[in-house]
N, C-alpha and C positions, 0 to 999 in steps of 0.2 A: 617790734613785739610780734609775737606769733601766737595764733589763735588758735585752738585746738577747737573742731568745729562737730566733730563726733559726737558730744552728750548732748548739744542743742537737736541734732540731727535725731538722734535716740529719743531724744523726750517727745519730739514731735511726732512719730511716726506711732509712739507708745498710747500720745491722747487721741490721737485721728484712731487708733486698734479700740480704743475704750468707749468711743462713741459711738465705731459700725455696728461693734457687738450689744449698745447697748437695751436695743429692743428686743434681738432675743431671749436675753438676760430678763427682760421685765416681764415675757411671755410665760417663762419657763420657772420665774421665781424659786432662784436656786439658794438653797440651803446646806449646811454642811451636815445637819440628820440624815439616819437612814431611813426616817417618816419623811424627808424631802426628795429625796433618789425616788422611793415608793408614790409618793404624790406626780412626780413628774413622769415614772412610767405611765398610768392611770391615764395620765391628761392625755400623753401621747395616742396611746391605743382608743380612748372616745373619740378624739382628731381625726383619727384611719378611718373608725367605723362608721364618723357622722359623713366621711369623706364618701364613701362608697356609698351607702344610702342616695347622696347627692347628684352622684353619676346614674344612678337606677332612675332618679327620678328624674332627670337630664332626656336618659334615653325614652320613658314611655311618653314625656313630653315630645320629644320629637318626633315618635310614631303617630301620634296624633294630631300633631300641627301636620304630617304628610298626609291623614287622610285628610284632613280638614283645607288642605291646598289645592285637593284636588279639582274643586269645581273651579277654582283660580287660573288654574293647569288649562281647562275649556275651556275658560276665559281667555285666556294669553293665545290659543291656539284662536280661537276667532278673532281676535282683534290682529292676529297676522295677517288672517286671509281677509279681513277688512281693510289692511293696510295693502295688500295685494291688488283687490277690487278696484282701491285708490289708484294706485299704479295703471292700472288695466283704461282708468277711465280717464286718464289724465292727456286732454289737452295736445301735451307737447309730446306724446311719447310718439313711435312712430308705428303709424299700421301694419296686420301681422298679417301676409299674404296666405290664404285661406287655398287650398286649393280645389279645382270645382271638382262639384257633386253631377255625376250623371243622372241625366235626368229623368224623371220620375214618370214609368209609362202608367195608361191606364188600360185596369182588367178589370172585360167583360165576362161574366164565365157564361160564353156561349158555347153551344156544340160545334164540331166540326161543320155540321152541313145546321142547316135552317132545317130544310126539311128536307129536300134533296141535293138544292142546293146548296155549293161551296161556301163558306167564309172564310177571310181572311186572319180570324180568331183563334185560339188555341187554348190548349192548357197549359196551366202553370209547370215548370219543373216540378217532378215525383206527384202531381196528381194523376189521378187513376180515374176512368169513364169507361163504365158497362151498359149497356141496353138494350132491351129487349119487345121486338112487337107482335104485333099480330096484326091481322086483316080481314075483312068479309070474304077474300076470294081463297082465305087459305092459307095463304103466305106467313110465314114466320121468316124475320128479321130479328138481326141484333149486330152489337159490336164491339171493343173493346179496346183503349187508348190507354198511352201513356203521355205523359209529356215531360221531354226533357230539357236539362238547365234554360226554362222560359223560351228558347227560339227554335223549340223542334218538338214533330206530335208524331207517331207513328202509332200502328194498331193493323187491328184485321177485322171486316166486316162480310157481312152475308144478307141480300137483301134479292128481291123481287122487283125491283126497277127494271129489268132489260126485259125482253119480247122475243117471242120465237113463233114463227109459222111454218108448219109441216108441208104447205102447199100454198099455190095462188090464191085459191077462192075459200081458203080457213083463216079463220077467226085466228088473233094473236094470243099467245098463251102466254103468263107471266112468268121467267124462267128464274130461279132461285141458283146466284151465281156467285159465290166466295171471292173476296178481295181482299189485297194485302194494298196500306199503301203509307204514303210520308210523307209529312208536309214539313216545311222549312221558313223562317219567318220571324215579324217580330209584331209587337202589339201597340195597340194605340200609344200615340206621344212621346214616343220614344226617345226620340232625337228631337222632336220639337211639336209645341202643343200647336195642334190640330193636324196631325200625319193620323193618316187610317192604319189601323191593322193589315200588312201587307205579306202573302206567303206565296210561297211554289206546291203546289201539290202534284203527286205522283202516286196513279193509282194502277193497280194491273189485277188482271179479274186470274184466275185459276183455272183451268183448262174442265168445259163440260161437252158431252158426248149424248145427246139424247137422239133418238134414229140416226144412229151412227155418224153423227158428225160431231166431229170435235170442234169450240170454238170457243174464242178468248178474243178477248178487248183489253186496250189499256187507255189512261187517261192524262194528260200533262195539263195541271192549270193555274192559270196566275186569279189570284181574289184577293179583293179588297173588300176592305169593310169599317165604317165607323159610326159611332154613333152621336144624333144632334138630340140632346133629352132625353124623351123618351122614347125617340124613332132609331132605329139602324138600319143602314142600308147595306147589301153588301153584293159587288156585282164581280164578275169573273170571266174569264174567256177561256175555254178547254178547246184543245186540239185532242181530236180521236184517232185509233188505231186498231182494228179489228181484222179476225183470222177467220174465217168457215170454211172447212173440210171435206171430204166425204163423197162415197161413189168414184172414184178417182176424179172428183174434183176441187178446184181449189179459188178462194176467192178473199180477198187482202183489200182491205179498206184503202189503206195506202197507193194503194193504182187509180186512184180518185182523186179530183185537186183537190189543191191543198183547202181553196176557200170554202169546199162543200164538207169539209174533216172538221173545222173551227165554227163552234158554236158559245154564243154568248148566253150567259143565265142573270138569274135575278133574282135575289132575295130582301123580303122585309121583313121588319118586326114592328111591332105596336107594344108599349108597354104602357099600359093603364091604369094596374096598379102593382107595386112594390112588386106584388109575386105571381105576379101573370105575361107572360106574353099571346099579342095576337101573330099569325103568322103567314106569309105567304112567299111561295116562291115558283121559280118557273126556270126548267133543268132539262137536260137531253140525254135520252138513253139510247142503247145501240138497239135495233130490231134485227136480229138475226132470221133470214131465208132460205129454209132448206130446200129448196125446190129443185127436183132432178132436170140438171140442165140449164139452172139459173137459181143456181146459190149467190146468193146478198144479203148486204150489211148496210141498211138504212137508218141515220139517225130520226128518230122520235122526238118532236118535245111532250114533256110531262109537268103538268100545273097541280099544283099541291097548295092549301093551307087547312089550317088550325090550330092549336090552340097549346100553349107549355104552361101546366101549374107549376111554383117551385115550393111545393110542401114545405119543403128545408132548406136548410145550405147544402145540402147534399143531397136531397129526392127529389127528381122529376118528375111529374106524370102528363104527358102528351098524346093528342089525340086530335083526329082531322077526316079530312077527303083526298084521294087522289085521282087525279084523272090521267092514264098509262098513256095515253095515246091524244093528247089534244090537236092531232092537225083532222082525223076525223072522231067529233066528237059525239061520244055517244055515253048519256048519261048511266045507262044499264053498264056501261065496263067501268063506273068510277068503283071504288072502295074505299069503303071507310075504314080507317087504322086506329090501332090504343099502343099504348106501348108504357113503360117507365125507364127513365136513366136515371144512377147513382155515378156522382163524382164526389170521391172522397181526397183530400189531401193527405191522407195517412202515410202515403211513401215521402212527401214535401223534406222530412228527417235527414234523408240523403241530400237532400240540396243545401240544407242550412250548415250541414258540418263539413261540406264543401266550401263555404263561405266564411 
């Protein structure tokens, strides 16, 4: 017997068609009026429009759950780098090789000289040092520095330190003598705590001519200098070199030994309070000899103290005794001096965008 399997096939596929459909059908409540066609438009289009509504309200909801996230946002972002910190501090991680920091010198802002004497001290890179003095015998002084990237000073000064005698049996006159010079160097603790302030100075005076003789000196010096609290000390050794001219004669320091050319100096400081220094030092100037027939060139020592206000970080005002001549001393040729220094960092600019 043969089974024709086609109408059970059809019937099944026609209940499983009547059942998928049957929830639309209950949605849509269809009718064969055309008051049911028109009801089922209506339903549709409220569907659409409550749909859209839906979506509007969707999105300003989610505008605002974003601002409202946002302190969550800082949150999440701290508790990374807390979770980072963790890492940083953990135990078993392995150490992150640092590499070394050079080391950190110290800056005195002292002058070039103490008082006539050298130090080993400088100025900063792009600060700038001007000043100006005076004396009871007359003399005006002054001078003017730079310093460059921390290990180099150069300037030009003019001062009443050197000595001139027109003859044997006259008095020394104080000769007002231009110089240009450069020191080289570097400043306390450099390379390791407790190294002094250590430079080369090179100085050379400018050619003067007074009763027709021309004559020049120059100066090579090593100084040191540091400081223990409130004391500095700062000591130096110069090798001299001088020229004197004149009447067709001629006389060069240099034809002299060497150990009579090499003079040692001495400088101190006392500091008492915050903005005071006490001062003293002890320095060698050239005495120039015109003398017809016996021109020479004798080093001098010259002993000096007093006294540096620092009104500011930037104004000096200093003032003291000299004495020109201390191998004979005679209180009537000391002088007393005033003067001000200004050291400004305002060029410092140039260093820093070098860095």
């Amino acid at each position: 017997m043969k089974y024709n399997y086609l109408p059970i096939i059809a019937a099944t596929l026609s209940i499983c068609g009547s059942a998928m459909a049957q929830p639309d059908e209950e949605k849509r409540e269809p009718t064969n009026s055309e008051d049911g066609q028109t009801t089922l438009r209506e339903s549709t289009d409220a569907d659409i429009s409550q749909a859209g509504e839906s979506i509007d309200k969707d999105a300003v909801e989610e505008e605002r759950t974003k601002e409202d996230n946002i302190p969550s946002v800082k949150e999440g972002i701290s508790f990374s780098i807390g979770l980072d910190d963790t890492k940083a501090e953990d135990k078993s991680a392995k150490p992150v090789s640092v590499p070394r920091v050079t080391h950190e010198y110290t800056y005195v802002r002292t002058p070039t000289r103490v008082i006539a004497a050298a130090t080993g001290s400088m100025l900063r890179g792009g600060e700038m040092s001007f000043a100006a003095n005076i004396d009871t015998a007359g003399g005006i002084s002054g001078d003017l520095r730079l310093g460059l990237g921390d290990v180099a000073e150069f300037g030009a000064d003019i001062d009443s330190f050197a000595l001139y005698r027109r003859c044997g049996s006259c008095e020394s006159e104080l000769l007002q003598q231009p110089t240009a010079y450069f020191k080289m160097g570097v400043h306390e603790d450099r390379f390791f705590n407790g190294m002094p302030a250590a430079s080369i100075i090179y100085r050379k005076s400018f050619e003067r001519n007074p009763d027709s003789n021309k004559m020049r000196y120059a100066e090579l010096s090593v100084a040191l200098s540091k400081h223990y609290g409130v004391a500095g000390i700062h000591l130096s050794a110069s090798m001299f070199d001088g020229r004197i001219e004149g009447e067709g004669e001629l006389f060069e320091l240099n034809q002299q030994k060497l150990s009579s050319r090499i003079k040692p100096a001495l400088g101190i400081t006392i500091r008492p309070y915050d903005d005071t220094y006490l001062m003293f030092d002890l320095s060698w100037q050239p005495d120039y000899i015109g003398i017809i027939g016996g021109k020479n060139i004798e080093l001098r020592p010259m002993v000096a103290w007093g006294v540096r206000y620092l009104a500011s970080d930037w104004f000096q005002i200093e003032s003291g005794v000299r004495l020109p001549n201390a191998s004979n001393v005679n209180l009537l040729d000391a002088q007393i001096f005033g003067g001000i220094r200004v050291i400004t960092g305002r060029f410092s600019k140039w260093e820093k965008r070098r860095h």
